[in-house]
C-alpha positions as a Markdown table, in Angstrom:
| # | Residue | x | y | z |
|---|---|---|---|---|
| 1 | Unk | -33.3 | -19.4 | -56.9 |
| 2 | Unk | -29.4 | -19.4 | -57.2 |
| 3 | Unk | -28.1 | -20.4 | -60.5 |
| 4 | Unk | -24.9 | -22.1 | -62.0 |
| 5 | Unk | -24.0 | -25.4 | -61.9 |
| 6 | Unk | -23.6 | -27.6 | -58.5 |
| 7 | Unk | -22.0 | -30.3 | -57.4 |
| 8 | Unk | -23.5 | -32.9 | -54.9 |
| 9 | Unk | -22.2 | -33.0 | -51.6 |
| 10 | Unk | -22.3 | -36.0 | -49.6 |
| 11 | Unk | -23.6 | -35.6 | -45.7 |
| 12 | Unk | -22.7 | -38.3 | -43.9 |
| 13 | Unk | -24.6 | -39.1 | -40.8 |
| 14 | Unk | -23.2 | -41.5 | -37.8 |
| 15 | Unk | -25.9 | -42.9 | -36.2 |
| 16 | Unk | -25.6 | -45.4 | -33.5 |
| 17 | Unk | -27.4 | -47.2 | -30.8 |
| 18 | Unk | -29.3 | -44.9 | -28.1 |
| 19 | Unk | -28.6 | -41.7 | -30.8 |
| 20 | Unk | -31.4 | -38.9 | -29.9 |
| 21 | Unk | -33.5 | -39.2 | -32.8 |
| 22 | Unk | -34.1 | -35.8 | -34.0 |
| 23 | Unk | -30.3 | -35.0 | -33.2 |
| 24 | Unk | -30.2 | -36.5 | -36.5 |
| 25 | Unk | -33.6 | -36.5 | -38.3 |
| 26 | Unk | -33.7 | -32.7 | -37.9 |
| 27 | Unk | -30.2 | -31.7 | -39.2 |
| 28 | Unk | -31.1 | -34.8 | -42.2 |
| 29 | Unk | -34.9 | -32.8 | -42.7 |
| 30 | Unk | -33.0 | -29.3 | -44.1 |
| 31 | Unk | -30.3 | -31.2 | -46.5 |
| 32 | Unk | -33.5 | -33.3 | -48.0 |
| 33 | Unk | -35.8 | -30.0 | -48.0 |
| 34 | Unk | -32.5 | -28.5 | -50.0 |
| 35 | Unk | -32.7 | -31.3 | -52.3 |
| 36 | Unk | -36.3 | -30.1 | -53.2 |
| 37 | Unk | -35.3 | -26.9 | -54.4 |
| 38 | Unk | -32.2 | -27.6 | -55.9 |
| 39 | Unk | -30.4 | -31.0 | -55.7 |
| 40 | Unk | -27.5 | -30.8 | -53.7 |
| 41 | Unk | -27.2 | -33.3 | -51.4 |
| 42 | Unk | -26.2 | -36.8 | -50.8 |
| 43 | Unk | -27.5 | -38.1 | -47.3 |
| 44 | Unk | -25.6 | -40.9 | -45.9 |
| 45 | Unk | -26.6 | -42.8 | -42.6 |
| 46 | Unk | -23.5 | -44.7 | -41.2 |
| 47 | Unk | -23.1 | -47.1 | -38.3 |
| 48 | Unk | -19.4 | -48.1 | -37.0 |
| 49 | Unk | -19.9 | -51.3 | -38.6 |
| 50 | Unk | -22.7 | -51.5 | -40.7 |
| 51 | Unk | -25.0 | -53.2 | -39.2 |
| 52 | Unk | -28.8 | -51.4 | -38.3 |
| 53 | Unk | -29.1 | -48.9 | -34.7 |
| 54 | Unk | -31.5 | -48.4 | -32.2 |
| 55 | Unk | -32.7 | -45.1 | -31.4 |
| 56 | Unk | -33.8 | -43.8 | -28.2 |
| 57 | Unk | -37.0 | -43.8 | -29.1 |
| 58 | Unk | -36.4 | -47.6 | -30.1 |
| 59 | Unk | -37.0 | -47.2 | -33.6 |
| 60 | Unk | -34.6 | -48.9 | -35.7 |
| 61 | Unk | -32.8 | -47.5 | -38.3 |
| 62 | Unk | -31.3 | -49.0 | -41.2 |
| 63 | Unk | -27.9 | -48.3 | -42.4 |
| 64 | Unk | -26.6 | -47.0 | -45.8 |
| 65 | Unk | -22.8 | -48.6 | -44.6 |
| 66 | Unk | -19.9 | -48.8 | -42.2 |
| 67 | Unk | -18.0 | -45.9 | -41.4 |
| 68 | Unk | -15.1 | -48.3 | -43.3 |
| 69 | Unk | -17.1 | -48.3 | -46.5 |
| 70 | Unk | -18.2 | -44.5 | -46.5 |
| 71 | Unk | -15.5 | -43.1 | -48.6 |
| 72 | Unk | -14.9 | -39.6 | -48.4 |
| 73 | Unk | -17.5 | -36.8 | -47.1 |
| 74 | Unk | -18.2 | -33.4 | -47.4 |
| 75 | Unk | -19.3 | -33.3 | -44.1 |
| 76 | Unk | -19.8 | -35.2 | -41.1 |
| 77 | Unk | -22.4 | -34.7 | -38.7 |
| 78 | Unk | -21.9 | -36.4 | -35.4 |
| 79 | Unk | -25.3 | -36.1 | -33.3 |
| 80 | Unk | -25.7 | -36.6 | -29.8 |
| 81 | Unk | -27.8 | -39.1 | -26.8 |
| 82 | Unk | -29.4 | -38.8 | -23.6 |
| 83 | Unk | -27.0 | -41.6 | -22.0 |
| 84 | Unk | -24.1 | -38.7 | -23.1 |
| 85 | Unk | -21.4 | -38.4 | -22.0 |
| 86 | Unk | -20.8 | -42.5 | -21.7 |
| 87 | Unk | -21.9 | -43.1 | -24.6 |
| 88 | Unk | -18.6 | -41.9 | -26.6 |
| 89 | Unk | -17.0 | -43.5 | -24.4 |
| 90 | Unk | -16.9 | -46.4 | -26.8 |
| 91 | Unk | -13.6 | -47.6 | -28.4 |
| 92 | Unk | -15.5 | -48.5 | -31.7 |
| 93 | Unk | -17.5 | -45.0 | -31.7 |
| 94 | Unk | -14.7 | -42.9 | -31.5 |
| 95 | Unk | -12.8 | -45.0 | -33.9 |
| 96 | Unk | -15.4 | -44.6 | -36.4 |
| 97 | Unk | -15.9 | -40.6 | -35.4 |
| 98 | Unk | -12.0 | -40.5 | -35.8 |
| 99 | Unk | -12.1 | -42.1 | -39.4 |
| 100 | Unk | -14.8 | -40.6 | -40.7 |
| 101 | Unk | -13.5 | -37.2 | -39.6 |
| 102 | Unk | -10.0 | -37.9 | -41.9 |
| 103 | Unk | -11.9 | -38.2 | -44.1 |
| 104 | Unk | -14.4 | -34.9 | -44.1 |
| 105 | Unk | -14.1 | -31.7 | -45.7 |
| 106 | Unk | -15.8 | -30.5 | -42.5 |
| 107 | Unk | -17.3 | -31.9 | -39.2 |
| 108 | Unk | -20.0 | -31.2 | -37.1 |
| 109 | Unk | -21.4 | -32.3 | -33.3 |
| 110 | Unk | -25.3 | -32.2 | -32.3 |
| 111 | Unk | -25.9 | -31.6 | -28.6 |
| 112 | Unk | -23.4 | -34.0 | -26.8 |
| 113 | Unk | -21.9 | -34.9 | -29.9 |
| 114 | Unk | -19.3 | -32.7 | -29.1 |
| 115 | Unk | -18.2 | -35.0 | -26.6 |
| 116 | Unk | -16.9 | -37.7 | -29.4 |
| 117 | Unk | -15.1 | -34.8 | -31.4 |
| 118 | Unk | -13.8 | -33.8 | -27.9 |
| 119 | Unk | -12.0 | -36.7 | -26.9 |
| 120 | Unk | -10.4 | -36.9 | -30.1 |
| 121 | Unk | -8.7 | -33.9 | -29.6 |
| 122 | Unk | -10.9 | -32.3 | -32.8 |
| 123 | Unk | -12.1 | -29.4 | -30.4 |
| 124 | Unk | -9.1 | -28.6 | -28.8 |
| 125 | Unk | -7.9 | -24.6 | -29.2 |
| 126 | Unk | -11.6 | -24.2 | -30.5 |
| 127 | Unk | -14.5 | -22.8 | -29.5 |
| 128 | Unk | -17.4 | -25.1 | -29.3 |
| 129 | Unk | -21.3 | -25.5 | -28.3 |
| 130 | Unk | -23.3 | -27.7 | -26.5 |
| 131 | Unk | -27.0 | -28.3 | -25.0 |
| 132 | Unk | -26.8 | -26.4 | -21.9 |
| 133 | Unk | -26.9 | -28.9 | -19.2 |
| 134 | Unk | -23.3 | -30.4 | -20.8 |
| 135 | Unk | -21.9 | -27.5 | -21.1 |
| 136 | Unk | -19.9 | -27.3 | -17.7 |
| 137 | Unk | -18.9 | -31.0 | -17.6 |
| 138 | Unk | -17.5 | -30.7 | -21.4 |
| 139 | Unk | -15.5 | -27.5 | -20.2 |
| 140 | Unk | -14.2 | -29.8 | -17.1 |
| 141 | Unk | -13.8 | -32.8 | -18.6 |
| 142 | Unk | -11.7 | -31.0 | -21.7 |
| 143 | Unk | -10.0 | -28.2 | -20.3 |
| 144 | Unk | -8.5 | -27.1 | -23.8 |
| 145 | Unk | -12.0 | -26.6 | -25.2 |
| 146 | Unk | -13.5 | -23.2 | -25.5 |
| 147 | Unk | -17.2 | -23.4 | -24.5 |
| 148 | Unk | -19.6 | -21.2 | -25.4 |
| 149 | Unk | -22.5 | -22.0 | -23.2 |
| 150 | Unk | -25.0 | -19.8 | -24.8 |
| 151 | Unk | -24.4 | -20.2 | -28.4 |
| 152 | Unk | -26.9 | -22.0 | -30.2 |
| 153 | Unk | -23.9 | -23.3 | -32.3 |
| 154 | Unk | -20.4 | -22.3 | -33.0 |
| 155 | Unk | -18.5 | -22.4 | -36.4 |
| 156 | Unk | -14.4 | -22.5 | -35.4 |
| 157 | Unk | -12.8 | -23.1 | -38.9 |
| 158 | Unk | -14.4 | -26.8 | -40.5 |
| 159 | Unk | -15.7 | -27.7 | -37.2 |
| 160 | Unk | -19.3 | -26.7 | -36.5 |
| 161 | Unk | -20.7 | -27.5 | -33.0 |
| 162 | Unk | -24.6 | -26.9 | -32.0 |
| 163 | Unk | -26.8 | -27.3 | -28.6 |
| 164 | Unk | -29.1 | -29.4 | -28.5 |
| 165 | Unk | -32.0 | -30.7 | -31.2 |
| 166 | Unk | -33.4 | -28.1 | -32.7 |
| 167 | Unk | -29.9 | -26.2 | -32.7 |
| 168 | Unk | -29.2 | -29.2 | -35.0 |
| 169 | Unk | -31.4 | -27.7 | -37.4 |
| 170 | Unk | -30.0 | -24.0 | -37.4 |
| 171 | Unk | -26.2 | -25.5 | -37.8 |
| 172 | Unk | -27.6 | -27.7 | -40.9 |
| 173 | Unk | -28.9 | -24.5 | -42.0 |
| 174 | Unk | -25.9 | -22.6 | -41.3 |
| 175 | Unk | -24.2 | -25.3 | -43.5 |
| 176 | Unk | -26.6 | -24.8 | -46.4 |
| 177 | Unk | -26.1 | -21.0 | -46.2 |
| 178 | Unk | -22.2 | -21.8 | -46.3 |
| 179 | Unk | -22.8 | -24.0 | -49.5 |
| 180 | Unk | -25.1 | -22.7 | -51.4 |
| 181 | Unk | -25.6 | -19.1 | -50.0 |
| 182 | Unk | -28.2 | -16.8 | -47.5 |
| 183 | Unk | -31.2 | -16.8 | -50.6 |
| 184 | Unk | -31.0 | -20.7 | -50.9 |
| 185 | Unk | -30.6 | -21.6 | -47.2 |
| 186 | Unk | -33.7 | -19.1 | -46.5 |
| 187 | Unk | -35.4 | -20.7 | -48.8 |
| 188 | Unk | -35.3 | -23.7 | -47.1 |
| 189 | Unk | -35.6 | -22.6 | -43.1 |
| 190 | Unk | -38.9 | -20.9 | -45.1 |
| 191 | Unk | -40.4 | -24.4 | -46.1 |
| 192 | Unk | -39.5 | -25.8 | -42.9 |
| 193 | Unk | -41.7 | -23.0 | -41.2 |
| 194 | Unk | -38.3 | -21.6 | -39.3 |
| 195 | Unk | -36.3 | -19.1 | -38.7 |
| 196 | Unk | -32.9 | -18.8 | -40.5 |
| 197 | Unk | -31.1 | -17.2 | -37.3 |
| 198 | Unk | -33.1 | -17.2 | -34.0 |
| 199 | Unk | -32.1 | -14.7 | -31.5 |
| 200 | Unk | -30.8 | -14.8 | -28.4 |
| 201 | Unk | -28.8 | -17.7 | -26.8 |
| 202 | Unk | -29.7 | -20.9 | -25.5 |
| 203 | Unk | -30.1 | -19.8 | -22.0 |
| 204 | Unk | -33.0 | -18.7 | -22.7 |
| 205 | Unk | -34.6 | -22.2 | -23.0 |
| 206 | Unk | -32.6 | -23.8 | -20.0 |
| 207 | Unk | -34.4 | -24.5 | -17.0 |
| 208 | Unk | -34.8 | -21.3 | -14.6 |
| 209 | Unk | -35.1 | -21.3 | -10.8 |
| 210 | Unk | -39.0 | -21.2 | -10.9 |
| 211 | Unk | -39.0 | -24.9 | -11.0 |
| 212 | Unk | -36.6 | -25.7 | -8.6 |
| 213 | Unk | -37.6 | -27.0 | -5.7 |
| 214 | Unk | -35.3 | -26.6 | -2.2 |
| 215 | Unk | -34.3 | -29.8 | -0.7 |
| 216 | Unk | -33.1 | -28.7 | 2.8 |
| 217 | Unk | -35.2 | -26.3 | 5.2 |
| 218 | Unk | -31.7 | -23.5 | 5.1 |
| 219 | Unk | -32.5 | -23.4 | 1.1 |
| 220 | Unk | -36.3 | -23.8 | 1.3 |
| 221 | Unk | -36.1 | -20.8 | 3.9 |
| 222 | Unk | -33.3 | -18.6 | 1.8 |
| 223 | Unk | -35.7 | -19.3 | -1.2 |
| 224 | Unk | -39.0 | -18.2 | 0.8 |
| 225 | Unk | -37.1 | -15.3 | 2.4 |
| 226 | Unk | -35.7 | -13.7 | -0.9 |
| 227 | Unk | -39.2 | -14.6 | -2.8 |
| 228 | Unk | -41.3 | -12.9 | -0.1 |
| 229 | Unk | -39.7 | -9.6 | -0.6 |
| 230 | Unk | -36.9 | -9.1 | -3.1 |
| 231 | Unk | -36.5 | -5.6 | -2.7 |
| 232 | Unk | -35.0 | -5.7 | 0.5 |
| 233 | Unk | -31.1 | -6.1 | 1.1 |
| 234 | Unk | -29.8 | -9.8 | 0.2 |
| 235 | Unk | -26.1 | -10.0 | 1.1 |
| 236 | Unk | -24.7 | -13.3 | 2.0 |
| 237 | Unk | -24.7 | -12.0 | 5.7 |
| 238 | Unk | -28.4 | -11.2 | 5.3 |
| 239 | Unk | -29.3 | -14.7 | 3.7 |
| 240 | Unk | -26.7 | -16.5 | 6.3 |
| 241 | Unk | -28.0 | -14.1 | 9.2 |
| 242 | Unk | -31.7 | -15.2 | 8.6 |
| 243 | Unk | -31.2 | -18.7 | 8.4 |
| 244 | Unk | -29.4 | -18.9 | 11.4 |
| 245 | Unk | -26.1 | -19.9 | 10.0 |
| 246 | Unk | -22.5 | -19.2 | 8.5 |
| 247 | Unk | -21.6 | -17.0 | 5.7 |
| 248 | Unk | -19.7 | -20.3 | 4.3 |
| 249 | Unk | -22.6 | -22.5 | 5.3 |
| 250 | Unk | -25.4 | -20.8 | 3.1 |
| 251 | Unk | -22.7 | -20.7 | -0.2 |
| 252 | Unk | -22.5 | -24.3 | 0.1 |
| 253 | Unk | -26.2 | -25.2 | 0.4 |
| 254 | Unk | -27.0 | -22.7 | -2.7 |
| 255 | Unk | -23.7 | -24.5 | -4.9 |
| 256 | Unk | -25.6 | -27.8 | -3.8 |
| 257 | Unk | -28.7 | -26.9 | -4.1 |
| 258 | Unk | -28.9 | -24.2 | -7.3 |
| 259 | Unk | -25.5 | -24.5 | -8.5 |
| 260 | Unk | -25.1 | -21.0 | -7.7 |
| 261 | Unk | -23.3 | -18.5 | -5.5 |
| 262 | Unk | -26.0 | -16.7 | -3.5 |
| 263 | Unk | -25.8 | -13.8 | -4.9 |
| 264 | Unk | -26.0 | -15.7 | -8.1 |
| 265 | Unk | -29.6 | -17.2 | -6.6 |
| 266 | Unk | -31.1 | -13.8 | -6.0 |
| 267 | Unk | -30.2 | -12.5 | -8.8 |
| 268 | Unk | -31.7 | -15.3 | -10.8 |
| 269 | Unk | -34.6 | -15.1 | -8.5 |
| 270 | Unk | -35.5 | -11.6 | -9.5 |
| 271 | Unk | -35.2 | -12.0 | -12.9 |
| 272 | Unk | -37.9 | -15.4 | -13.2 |
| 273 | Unk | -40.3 | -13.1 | -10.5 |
| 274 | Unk | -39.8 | -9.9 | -13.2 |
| 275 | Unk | -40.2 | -12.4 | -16.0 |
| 276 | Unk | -43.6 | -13.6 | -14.1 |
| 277 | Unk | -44.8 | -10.3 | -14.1 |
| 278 | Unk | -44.0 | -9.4 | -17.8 |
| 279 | Unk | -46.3 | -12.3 | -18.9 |
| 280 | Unk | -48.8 | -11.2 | -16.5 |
| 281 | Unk | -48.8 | -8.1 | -18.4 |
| 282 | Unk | -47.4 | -5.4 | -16.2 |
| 283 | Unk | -45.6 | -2.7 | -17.8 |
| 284 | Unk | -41.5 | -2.8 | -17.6 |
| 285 | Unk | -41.0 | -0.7 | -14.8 |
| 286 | Unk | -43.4 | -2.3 | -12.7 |
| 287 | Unk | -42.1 | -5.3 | -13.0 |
| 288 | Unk | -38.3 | -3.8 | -12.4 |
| 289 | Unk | -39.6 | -2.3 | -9.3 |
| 290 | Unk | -41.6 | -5.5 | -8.4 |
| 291 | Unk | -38.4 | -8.0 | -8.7 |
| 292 | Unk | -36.4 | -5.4 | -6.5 |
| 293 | Unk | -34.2 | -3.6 | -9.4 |
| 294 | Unk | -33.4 | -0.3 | -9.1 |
| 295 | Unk | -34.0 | 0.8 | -12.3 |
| 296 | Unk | -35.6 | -0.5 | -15.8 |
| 297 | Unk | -32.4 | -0.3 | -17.2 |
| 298 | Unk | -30.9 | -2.7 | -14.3 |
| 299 | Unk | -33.6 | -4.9 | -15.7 |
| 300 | Unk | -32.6 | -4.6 | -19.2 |
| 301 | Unk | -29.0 | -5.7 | -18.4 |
| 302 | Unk | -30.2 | -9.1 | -16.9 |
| 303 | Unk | -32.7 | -9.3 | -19.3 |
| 304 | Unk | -31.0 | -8.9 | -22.5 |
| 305 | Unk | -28.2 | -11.2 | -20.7 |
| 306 | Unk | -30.3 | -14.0 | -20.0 |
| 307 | Unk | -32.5 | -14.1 | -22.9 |
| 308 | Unk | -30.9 | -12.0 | -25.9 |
| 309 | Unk | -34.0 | -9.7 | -25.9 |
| 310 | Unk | -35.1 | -6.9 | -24.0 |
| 311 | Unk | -38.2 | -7.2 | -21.5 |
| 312 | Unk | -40.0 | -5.0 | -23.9 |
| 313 | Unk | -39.6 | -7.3 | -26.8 |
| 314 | Unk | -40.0 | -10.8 | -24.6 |
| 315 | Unk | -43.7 | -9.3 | -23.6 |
| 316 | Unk | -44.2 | -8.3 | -27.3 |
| 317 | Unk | -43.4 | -12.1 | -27.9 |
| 318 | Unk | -45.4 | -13.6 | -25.1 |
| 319 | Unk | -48.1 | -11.4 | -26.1 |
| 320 | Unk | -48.1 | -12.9 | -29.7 |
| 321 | Unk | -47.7 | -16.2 | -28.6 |
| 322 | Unk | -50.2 | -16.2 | -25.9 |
| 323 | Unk | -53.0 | -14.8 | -28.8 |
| 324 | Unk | -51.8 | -17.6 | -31.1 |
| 325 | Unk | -52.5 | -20.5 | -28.7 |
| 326 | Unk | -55.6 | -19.1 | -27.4 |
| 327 | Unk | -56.8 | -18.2 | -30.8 |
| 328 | Unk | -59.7 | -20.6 | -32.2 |
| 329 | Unk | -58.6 | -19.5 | -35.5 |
| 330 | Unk | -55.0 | -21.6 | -35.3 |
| 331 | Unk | -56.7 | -24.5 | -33.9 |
């Protein structure tokens, strides 16, 4: 345990009507679990005036006070909502985000969060984090934003941004570490049963191609074709040539369809069939050669650039997990 004297810092927490409920109850979880070993921490639910929020599970949550009568914070924590971006799209939201951030030592976003701190110009110049599937509208909608789509959260000087949920807990524990240093703040990701810095990126949890389902017969076909064989040559002119259309006609159905080029598709393609075999249990290069690479270490590039680990060390995870779930013992 750290010694010395501390001082208690005050976290205040903006809540609001249709806020994703563990956007806020996670981040709130590691300050009180702090408290338990050493008291540190003053958590402070806000509203923008006061008056008691609705979550989106439709619990509702009192209020400690306005973001008028808050005084000042250590830190604000600004999570995010489902109905994001609209949602800070409120005059009296951002006011209170805008107050209560002249008045922080530091602020922080959860998830979409980052749109609030975003359209008050708090992220502009910086580098900044979001859940995945926001992460190219924030970098449209705020050009002067630097997003990192795979970080599970960004520090950029006293602004912290996360992705989404349970990145809310590894920024409050980046926080902790910040405060009251690496021993304490592993102290606490240990009595929350977590890790005190995952690895890997969020793109490793965002949704891959293996559930995407083709709308139009040209993708449903491109999708079979490449599927059925991905060891053979996939060019745009082979894709476009098979389906019986344009070059131009197959990129367009893939961007609607995927949100991808077409290389982009195959690519991904090979890496979720390669992924498939791994937790099937084949060995690395088997799976390389299955998928169409040309060489384990082709298959270590996407691998490691995907999911921050190498296909060696994903199967050594699966593996482990697989044993845990299936084992009567951790029923």
């Amino acid at each position: 345990m750290s010694h010395g004297a501390r001082r208690t810092r005050r976290i205040g927490v903006l809540v609001f009507d249709q806020v994703k409920t563990l956007d806020f109850v996670g981040p709130a979880e590691v300050f009180l679990e702090a408290n338990q070993r050493i008291d540190s921490y003053e958590i402070v639910l806000i509203s923008p005036d006061g008056a008691d929020i609705v979550t989106s599970l439709g619990m509702r949550v009192g209020v400690a006070c306005s973001a008028e009568d808050a005084g000042e914070l250590d830190t604000l924590i600004v999570p995010g909502s489902e109905i994001a971006p609209e949602v800070f799209s409120d005059p009296r939201l951002l006011d209170a985000v805008e107050l209560l951030a002249s008045r922080s030592g530091r602020v922080a976003s959860i998830c979409s969060g980052a749109f609030a701190l975003a359209a008050l110009g708090l992220l502009d110049g910086r580098r900044a984090a979001t859940h995945w599937k926001f992460t190219e509208l924030l970098a449209a909608r705020y050009p002067a934003v630097e997003v990192e789509t795979d970080s599970i959260f960004v520090k950029d000087g006293p602004v912290y941004t996360s992705a989404g949920v349970a990145a809310g807990i590894d920024l409050a524990l980046a926080l902790v570490e910040d405060d009251l240093g690496p021993d304490d703040a592993r102290a606490v990701a240990q009595l929350l049963l977590v890790y005190l810095r995952r690895s890997g990126g969020q793109s490793q949890f965002s949704v891959s191609l293996r559930g995407s389902a083709a709308r139009t017969p040209v993708a449903q076909s491109i999708a079979e074709y490449v599927a059925a064989d991905p060891t053979r040559p996939c060019t745009v002119g082979d894709l476009a040539a098979h389906a019986n259309v344009s070059p131009r006609h197959v990129t367009r159905v893939m961007r609607e369809e995927f949100g991808t080029t077409p290389i982009g598709f195959v690519n991904s393609l090979r890496l979720d069939l390669a992924t498939r075999s791994l937790e099937s249990g084949a060995a690395v290069a088997r799976a390389a050669d299955d998928a169409g690479y040309r060489s384990v270490e082709a298959l270590r590039r996407a691998f490691t650039g995907r999911f921050g680990v190498t296909p060696s060390e994903y199967q050594r995870r699966f593996r482990s997990a697989h044993r845990r779930t299936h084992d009567p013992r951790t029923a």
